[in-house]
DRENTI-563639 format. One record per residue (C-alpha): residue in one letter; x negated, y negated, z. Coordinates in nm, 4 decimals, padded with zeros to 6 digits. Layout:
<rec type="A" c1="X" c2="Y" c3="Z"/>
...
//
This chain:
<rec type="X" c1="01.8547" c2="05.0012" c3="-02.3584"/>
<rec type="X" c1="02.0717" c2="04.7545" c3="-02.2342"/>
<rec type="X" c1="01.9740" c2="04.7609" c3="-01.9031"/>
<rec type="X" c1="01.6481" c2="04.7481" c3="-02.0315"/>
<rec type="X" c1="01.7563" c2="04.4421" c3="-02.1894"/>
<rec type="X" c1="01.9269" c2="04.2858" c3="-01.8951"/>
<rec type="X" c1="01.6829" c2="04.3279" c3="-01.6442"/>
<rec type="X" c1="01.3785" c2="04.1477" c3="-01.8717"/>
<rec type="X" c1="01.6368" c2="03.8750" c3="-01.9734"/>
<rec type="X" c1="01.6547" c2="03.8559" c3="-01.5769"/>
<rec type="X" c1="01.3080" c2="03.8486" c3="-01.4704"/>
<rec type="X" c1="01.2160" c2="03.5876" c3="-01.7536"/>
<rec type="X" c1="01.4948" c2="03.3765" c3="-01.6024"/>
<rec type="X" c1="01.3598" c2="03.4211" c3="-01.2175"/>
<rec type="X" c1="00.9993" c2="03.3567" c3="-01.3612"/>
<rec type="X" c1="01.1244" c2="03.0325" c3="-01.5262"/>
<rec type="X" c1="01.3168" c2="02.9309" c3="-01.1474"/>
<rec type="X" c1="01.0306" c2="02.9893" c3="-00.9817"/>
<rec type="X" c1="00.7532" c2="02.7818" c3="-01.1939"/>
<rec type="X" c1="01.0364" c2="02.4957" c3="-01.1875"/>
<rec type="X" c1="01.0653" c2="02.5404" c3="-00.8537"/>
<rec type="X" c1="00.6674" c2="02.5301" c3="-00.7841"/>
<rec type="X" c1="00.6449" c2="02.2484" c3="-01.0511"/>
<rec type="X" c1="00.9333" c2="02.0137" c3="-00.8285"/>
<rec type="X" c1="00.6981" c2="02.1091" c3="-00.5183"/>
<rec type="X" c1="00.3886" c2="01.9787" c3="-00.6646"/>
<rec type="X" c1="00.6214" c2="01.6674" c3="-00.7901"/>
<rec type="X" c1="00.7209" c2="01.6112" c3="-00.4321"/>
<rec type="X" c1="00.3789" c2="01.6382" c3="-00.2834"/>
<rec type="X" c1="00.2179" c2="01.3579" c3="-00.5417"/>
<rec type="X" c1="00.5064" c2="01.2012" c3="-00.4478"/>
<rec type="X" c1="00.4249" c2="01.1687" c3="-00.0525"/>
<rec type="X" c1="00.1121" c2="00.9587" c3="00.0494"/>
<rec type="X" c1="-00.0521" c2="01.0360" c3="00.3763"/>
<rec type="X" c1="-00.2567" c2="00.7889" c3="00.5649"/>
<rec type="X" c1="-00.5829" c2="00.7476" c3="00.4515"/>
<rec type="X" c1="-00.8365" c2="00.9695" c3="00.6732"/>
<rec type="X" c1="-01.2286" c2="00.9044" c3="00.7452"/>
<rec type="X" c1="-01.3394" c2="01.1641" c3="00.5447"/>
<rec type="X" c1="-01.1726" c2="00.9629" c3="00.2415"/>
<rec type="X" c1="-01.3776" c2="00.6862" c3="00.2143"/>
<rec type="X" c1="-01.7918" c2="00.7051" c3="00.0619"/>
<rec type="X" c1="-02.0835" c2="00.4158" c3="00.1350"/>
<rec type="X" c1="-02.0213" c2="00.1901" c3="-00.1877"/>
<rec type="X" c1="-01.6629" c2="00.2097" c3="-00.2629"/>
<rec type="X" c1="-01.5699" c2="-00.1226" c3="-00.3117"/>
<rec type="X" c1="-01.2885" c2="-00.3258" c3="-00.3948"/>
<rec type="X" c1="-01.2493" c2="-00.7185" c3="-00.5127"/>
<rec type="X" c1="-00.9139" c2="-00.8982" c3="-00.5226"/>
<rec type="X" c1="-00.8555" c2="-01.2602" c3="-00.6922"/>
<rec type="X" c1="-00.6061" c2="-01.4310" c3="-00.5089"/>
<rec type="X" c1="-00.3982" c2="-01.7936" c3="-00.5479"/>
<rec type="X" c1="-00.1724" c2="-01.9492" c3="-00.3986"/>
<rec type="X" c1="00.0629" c2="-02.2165" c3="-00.5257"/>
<rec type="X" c1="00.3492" c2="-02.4344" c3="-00.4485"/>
<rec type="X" c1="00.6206" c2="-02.4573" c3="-00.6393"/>
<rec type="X" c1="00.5151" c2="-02.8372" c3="-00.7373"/>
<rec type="X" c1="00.2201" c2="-02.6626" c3="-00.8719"/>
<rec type="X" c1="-00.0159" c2="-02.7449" c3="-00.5792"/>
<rec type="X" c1="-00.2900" c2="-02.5058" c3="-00.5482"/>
<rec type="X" c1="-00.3534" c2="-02.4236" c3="-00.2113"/>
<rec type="X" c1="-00.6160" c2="-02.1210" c3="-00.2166"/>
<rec type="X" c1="-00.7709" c2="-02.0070" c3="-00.4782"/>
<rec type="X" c1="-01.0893" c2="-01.7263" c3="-00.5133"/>
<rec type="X" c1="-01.1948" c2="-01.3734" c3="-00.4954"/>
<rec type="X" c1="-01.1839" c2="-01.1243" c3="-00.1737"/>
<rec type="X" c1="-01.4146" c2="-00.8504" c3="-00.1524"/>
<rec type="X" c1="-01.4746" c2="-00.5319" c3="00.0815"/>
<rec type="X" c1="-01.7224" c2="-00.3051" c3="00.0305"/>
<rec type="X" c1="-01.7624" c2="00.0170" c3="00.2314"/>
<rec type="X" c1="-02.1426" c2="00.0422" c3="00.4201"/>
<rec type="X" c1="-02.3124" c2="00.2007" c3="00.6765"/>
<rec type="X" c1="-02.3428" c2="-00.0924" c3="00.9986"/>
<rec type="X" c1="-02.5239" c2="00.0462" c3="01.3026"/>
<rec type="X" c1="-02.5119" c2="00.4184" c3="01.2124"/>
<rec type="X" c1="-02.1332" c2="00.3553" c3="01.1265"/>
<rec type="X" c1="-01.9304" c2="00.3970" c3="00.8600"/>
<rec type="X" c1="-01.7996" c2="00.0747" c3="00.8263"/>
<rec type="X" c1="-01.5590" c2="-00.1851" c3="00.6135"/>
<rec type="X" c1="-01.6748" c2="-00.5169" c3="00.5273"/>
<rec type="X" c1="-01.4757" c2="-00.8153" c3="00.5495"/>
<rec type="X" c1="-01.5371" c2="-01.1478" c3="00.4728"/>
<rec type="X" c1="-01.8295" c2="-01.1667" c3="00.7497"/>
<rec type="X" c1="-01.6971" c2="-00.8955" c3="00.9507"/>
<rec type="X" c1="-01.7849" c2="-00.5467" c3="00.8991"/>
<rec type="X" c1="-01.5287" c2="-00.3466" c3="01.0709"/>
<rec type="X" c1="-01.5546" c2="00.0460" c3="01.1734"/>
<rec type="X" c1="-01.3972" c2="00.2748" c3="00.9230"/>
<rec type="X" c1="-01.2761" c2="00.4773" c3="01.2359"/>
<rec type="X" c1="-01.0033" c2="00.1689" c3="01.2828"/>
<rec type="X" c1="-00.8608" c2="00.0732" c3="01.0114"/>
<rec type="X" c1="-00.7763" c2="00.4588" c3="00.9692"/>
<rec type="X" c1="-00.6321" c2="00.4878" c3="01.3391"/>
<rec type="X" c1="-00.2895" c2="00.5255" c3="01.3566"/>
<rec type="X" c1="-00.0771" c2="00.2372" c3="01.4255"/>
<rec type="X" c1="00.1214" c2="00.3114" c3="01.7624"/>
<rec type="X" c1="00.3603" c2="00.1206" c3="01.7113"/>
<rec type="X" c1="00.7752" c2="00.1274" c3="01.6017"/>
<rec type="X" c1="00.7764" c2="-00.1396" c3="01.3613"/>
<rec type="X" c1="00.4111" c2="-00.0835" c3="01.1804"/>
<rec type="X" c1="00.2881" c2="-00.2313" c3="00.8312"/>
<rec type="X" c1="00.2879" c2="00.1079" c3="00.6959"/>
<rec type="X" c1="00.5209" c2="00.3848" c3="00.8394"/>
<rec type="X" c1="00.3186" c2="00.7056" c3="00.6797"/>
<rec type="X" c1="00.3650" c2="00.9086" c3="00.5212"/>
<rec type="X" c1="00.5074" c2="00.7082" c3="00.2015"/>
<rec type="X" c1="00.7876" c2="00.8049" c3="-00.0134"/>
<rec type="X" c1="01.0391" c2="00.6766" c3="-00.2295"/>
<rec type="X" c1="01.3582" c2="00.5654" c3="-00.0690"/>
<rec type="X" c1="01.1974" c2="00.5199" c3="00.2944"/>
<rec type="X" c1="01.2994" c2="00.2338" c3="00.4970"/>
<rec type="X" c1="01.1705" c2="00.1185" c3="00.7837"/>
<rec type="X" c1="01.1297" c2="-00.2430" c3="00.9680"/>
<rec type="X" c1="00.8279" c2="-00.4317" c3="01.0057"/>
<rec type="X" c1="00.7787" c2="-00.6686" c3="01.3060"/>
<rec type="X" c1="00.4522" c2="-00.8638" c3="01.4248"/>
<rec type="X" c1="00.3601" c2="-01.0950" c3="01.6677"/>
<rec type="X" c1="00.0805" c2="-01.3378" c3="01.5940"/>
<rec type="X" c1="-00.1257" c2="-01.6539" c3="01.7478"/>
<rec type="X" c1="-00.3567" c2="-01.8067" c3="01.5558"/>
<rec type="X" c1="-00.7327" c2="-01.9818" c3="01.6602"/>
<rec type="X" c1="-00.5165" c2="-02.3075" c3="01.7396"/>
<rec type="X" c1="-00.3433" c2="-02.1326" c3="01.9631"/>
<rec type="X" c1="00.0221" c2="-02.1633" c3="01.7827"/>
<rec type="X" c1="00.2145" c2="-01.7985" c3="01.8392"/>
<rec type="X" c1="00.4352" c2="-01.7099" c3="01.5606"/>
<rec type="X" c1="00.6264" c2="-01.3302" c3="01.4496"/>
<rec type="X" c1="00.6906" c2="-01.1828" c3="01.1590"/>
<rec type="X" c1="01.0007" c2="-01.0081" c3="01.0827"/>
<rec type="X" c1="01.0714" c2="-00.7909" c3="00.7545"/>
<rec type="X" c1="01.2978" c2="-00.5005" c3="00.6515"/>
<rec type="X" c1="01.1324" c2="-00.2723" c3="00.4081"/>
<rec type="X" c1="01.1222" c2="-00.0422" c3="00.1808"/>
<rec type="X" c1="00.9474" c2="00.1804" c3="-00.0362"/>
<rec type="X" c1="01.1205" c2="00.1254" c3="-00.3869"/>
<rec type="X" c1="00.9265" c2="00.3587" c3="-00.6657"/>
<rec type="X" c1="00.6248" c2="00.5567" c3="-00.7648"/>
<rec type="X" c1="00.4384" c2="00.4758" c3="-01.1235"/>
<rec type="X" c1="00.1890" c2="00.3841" c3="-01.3046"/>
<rec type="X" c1="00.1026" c2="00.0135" c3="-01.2421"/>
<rec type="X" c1="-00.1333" c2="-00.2028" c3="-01.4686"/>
<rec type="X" c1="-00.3814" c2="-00.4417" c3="-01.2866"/>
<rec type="X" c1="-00.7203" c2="-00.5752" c3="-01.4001"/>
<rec type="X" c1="-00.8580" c2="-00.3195" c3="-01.2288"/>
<rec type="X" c1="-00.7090" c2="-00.0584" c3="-01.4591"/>
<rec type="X" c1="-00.3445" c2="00.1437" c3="-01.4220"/>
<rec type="X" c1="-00.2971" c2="00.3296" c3="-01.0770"/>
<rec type="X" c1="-00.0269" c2="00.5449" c3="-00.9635"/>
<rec type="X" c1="00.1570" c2="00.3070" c3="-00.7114"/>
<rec type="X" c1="00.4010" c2="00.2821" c3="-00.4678"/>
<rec type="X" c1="00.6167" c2="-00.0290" c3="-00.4918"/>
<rec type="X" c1="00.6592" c2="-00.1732" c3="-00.1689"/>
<rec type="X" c1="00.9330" c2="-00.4608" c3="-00.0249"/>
<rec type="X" c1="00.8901" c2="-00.6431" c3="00.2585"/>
<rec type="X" c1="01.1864" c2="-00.8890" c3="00.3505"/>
<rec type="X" c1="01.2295" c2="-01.1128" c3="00.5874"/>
<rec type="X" c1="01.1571" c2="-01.4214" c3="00.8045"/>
<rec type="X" c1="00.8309" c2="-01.5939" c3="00.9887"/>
<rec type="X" c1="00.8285" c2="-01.8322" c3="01.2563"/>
<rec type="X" c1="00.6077" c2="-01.9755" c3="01.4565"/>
<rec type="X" c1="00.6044" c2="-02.1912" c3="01.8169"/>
<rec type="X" c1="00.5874" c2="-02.5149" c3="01.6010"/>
<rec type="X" c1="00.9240" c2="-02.4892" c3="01.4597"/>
<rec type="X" c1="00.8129" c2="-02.3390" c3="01.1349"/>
<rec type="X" c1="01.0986" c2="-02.1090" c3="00.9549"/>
<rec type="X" c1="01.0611" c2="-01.9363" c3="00.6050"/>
<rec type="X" c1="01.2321" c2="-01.6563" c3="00.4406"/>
<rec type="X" c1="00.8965" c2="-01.4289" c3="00.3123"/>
<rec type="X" c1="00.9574" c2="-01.1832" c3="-00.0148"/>
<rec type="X" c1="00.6780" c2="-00.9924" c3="-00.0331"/>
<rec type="X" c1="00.5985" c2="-00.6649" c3="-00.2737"/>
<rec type="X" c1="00.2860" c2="-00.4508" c3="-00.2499"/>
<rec type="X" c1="00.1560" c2="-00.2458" c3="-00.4557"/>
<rec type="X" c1="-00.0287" c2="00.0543" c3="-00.2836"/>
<rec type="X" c1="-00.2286" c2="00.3187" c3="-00.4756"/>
<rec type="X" c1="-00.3478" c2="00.6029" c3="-00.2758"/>
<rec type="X" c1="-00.5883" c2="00.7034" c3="-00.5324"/>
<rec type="X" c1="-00.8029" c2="00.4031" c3="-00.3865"/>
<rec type="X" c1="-00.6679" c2="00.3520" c3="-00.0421"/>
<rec type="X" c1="-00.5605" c2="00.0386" c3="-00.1489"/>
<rec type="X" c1="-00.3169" c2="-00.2069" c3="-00.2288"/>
<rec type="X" c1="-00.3593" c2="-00.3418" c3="-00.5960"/>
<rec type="X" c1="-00.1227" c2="-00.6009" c3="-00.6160"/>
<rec type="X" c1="00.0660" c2="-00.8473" c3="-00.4036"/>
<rec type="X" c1="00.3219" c2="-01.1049" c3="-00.4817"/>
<rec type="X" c1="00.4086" c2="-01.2896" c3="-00.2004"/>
<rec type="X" c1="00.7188" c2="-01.5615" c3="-00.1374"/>
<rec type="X" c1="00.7775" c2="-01.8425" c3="00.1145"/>
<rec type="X" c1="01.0445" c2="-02.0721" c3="00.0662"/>
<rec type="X" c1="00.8351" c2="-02.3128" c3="-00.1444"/>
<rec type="X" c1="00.4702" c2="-02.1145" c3="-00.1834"/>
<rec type="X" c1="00.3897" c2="-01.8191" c3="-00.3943"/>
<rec type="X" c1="00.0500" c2="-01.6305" c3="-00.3431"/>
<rec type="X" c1="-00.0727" c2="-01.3323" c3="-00.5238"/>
<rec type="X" c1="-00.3451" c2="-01.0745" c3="-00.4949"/>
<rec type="X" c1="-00.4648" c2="-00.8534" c3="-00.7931"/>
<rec type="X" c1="-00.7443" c2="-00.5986" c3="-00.8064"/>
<rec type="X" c1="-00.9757" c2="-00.7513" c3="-01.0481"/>
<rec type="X" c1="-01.2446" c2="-00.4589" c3="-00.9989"/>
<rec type="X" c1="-01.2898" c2="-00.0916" c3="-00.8259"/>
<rec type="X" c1="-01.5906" c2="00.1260" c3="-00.7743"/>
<rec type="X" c1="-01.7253" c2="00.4254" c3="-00.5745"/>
//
């Protein structure tokens, strides 16, 4: 009888490790985003953002809404922006490169650094230069509604061929539910922008 005793007490005990152990799994896997594939995104998704930008006199400097909508362009799956439409096919192409935006797959605790190089239409060249890293996974409240998000720091410095020098703070907030970022707070020495998802559909 003891045995008897002993040897349920035991199994219960190795059922109990093992759902734990299948529930910490599942944890983990939420817990890691992959890169958004084709196959993710449906004709009509669409996203708007309302964006401003101040300084810290209280000079608005850009103000309005940003929208992308996901259509069919040529037979193409395809990403509207502003007046572009770009194919789907790119902005899910893997970034080859050792300081990228994103370094997939996301997860809390993952650093990484961030470098770009840049000229713009007037021809002034200018890089980008930010450590980062991905600082928690929770629920976030936007106008949009709440998302599960990742919290995400850029820091760093721009320049540019002019002599321009800031210090940029930026944090994103990137829900994978949506393939999106739903928030962004962004700091230059004297100019604060931010982006907020005011609507989603699919």
């Amino acid at each position: 009888m003891c045995n008897f005793k002993n040897n349920y007490h035991l199994s219960v005990i190795l059922i109990v490790l093992i759902i734990m152990g299948l529930y910490s799994c599942t944890n983990d896997t939420l817990k890691i985003a992959a890169q958004p594939t084709l196959s993710d995104y449906t004709v009509g998704e669409k996203w708007i953002w309302k964006y401003k930008g101040v300084t810290t006199e209280g000079e608005v400097r850009s103000k309005g809404e940003d929208t992308r909508e996901v259509v069919i362009a040529d037979g193409v799956l395809g990403m509207t922006m502003g007046n572009d439409t770009i194919p789907v096919t790119d902005i899910v192409k893997p970034e080859e490169s050792e300081t990228p935006k994103y370094d997939w797959p996301l997860e809390v605790g993952k650093k990484w650094k961030y470098e770009k190089n840049w000229t713009s239409q007037d021809g002034t060249t200018g890089k980008q230069s930010q450590d980062v890293e991905v600082l928690s996974f929770k629920e976030e409240t936007v106008e949009a509604g709440t998302f599960m998000a990742y919290t995400i720091q850029y820091k760093g410095v721009i320049t540019n061929s002019r002599g321009y020098n800031a210090k940029t703070d930026e944090v994103w907030l990137y829900a994978p539910a949506i393939k999106n970022f739903i928030k962004l707070i962004q700091t230059q020495d004297d100019f604060l922008y931010e982006e907020e998802l005011k609507l989603y559909s699919n």
